[in-house]
PASEBA-1860 file (N, C-alpha, C; in nm, 3 decimals):
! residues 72
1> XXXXXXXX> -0.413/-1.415/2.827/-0.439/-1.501/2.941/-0.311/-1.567/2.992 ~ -0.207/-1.605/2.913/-0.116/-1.701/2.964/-0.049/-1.567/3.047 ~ 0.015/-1.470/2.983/0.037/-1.384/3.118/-0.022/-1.369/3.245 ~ -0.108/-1.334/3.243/-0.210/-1.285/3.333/-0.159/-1.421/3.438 ~ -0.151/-1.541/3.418/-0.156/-1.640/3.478/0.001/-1.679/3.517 ~ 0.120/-1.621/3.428/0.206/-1.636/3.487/0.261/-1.521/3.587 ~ 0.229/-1.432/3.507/0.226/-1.277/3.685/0.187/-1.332/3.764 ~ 0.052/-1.426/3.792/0.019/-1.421/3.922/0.091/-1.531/3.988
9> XXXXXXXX> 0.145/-1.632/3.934/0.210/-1.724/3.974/0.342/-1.708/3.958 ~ 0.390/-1.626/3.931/0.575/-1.582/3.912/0.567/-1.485/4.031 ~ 0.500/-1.386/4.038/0.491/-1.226/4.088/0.542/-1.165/4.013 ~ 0.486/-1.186/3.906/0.532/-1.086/3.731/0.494/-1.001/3.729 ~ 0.530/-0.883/3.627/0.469/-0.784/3.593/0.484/-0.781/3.437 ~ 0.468/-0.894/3.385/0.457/-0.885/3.233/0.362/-0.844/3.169 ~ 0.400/-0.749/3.066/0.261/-0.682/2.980/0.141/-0.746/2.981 ~ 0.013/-0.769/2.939/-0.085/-0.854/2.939/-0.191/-0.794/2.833
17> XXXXXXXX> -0.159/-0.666/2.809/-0.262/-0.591/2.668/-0.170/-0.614/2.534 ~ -0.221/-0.710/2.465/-0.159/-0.732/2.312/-0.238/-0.608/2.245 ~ -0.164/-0.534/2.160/-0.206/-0.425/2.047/-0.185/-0.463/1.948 ~ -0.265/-0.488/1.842/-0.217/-0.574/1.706/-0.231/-0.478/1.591 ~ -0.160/-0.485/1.480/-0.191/-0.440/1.388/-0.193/-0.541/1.211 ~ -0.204/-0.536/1.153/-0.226/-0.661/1.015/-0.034/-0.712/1.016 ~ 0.079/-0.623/1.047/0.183/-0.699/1.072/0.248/-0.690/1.143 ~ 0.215/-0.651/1.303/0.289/-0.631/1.458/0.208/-0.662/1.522
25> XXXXXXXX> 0.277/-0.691/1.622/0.205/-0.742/1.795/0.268/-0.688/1.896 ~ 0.236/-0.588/1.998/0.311/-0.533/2.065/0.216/-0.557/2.229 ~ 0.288/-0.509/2.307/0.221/-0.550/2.457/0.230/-0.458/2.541 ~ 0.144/-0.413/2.609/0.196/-0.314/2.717/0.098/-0.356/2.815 ~ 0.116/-0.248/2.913/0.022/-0.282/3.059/-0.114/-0.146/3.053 ~ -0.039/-0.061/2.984/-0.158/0.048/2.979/-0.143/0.127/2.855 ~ -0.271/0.110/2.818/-0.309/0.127/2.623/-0.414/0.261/2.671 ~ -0.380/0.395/2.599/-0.447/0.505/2.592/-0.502/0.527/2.448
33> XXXXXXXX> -0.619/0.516/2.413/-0.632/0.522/2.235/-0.712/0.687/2.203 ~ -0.648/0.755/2.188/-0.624/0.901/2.118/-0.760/0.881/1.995 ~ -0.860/0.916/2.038/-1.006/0.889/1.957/-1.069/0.835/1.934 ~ -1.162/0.776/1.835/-1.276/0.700/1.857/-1.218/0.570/1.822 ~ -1.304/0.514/1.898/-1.241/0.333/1.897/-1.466/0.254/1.909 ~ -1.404/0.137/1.915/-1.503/0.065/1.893/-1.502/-0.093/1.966 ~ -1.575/-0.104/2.041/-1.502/-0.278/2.119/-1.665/-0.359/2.028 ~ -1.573/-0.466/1.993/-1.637/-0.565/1.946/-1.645/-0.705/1.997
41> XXXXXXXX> -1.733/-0.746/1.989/-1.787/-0.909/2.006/-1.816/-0.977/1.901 ~ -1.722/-1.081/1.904/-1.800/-1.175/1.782/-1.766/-1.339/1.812 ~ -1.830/-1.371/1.928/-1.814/-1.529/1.934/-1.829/-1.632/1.818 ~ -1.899/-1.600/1.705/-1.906/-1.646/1.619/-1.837/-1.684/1.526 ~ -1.705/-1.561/1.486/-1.626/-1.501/1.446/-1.475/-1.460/1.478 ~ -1.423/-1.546/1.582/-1.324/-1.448/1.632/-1.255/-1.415/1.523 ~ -1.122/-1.354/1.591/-0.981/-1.327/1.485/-0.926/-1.455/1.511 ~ -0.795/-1.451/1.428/-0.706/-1.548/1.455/-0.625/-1.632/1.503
49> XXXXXXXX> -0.629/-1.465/1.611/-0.561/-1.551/1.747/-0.670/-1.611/1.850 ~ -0.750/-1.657/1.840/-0.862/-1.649/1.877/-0.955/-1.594/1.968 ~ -0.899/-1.438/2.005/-1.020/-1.307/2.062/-1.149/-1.320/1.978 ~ -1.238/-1.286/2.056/-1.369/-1.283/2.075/-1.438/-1.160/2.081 ~ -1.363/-1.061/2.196/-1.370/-1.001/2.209/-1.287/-0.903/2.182 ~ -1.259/-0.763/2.122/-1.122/-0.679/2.070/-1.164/-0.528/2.072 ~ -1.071/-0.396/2.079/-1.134/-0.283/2.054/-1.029/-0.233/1.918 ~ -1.078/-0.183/1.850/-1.046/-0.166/1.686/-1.060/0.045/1.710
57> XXXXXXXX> -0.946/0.062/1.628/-0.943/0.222/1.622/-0.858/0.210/1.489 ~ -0.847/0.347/1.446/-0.775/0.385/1.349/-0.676/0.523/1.385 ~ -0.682/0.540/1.525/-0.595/0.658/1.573/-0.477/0.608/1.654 ~ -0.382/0.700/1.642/-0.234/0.686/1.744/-0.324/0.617/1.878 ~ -0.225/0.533/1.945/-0.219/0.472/2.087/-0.136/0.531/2.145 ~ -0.133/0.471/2.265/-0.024/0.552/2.334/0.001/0.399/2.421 ~ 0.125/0.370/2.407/0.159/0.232/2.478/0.206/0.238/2.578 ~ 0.237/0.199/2.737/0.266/0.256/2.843/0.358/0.351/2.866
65> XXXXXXXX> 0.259/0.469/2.814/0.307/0.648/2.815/0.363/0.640/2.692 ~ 0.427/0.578/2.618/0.468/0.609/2.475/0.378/0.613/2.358 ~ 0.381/0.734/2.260/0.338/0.704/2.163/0.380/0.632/2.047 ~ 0.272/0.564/2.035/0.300/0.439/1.897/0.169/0.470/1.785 ~ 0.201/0.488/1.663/0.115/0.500/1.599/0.135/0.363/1.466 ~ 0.028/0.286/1.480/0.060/0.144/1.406/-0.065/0.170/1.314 ~ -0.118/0.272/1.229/-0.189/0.302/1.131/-0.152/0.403/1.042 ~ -0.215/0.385/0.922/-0.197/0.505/0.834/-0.284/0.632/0.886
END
């Protein structure tokens, strides 16, 4: 969100999709996920950073056009 809000008020083009993994955080603008994935809700529950909402995979991404693979 704080991106999202300074692009529109800068005329930014700063990343705004965080990709997390248990010890990286990476950002891009366009996330391609190479197999099955899963989007979750858990208002109850978030994570830590406090999403609510998240999509969880265990396959290579592809981070704007690059591949990144942040799993075993």
């Amino acid at each position: 969100m704080h991106h999202i809000r300074y692009n529109k008020k800068h005329n930014a083009n700063k990343p705004v999709i965080s990709v997390k993994t248990s010890k990286t955080n990476h950002y891009a603008n366009n996330v391609i996920i190479n197999g099955t994935s899963q989007v979750i809700y858990r208002p109850e529950r978030p994570l830590s950073c406090g999403a609510k909402v998240w999509i969880e995979t265990v396959h290579p991404v592809l981070l704007d056009g690059k591949e990144w693979v942040g799993f075993p």
